[in-house]
N, C-alpha and C positions, 0 to 999 in steps of 0.2 A: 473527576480526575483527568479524565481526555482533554478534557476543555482547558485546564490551564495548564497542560502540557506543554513542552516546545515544541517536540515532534512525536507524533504517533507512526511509530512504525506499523505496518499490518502486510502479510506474503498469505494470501490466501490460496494454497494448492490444495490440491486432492490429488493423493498415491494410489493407483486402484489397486484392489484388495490391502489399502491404509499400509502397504510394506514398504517401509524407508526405504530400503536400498534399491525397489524398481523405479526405475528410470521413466516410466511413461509418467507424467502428470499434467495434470488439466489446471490450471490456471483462471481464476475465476471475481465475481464480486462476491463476498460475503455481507453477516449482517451489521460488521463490524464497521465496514464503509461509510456508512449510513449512519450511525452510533457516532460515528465519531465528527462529520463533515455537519452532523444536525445538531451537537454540543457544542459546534465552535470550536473543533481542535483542529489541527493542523495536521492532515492525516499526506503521508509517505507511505505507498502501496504499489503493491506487482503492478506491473502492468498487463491489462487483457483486455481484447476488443468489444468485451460484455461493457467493459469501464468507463469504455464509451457513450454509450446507450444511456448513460445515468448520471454521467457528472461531465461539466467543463474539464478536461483535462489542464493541468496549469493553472486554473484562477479556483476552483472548487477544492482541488485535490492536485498532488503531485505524483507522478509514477516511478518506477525503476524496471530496467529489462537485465539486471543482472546484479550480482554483490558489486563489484566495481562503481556501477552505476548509484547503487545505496549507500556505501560508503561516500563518495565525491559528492554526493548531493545532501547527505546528514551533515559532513563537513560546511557543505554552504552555508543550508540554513540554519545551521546553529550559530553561525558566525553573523550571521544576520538580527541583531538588535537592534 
C-alpha cells in the first residue's frame, strides 16, 4: 500500500510520559522510514538530525520542520505528476 501511494506522510515523535499535551518531544527516525523508503513509496517525514545518519535527505526521502512546511510541500508534490 506505501508503495503505490502518492505521499506517505510519517511525524515520528515521542511525548515523554506519552502525555499529549507536554510540550517536551523528542523527534526521531522510526521503523516506518525504512518501510516505507524500501517499498518504493514516497515518504514526507519530521525532520531530525538522526535522519540524517540514514537517508539522502531530498533524493531518498523528503522532510518537514513544521505543519506549514507539510502542508506547502504535500501541496507540491501532489501537483507533481
Amino acid at each position: 500500500m506505501v508503495g503505490s501511494s502518492k505521499i506517505n506522510i510519517n511525524s515520528a515523535e515521542s511525548r515523554y510520559n506519552h502525555a499529549f499535551t507536554n510540550k517536551d518531544v523528542l523527534y526521531g527516525s522510526n521503523l516506518r522510514d525504512f518501510e516505507i523508503t524500501v517499498s518504493g513509496g514516497f515518504l514526507l517525514t519530521h525532520y531530525s538530525e538522526e535522519i540524517e545518519s540514514f537517508f539522502h535527505v531530498g533524493k531518498e526521502m523528503v522532510t518537514f520542520k513544521n505543519e506549514v512546511e507539510l502542508i506547502d510541500k504535500t501541496r507540491f508534490y501532489r501537483s507533481e505528476e
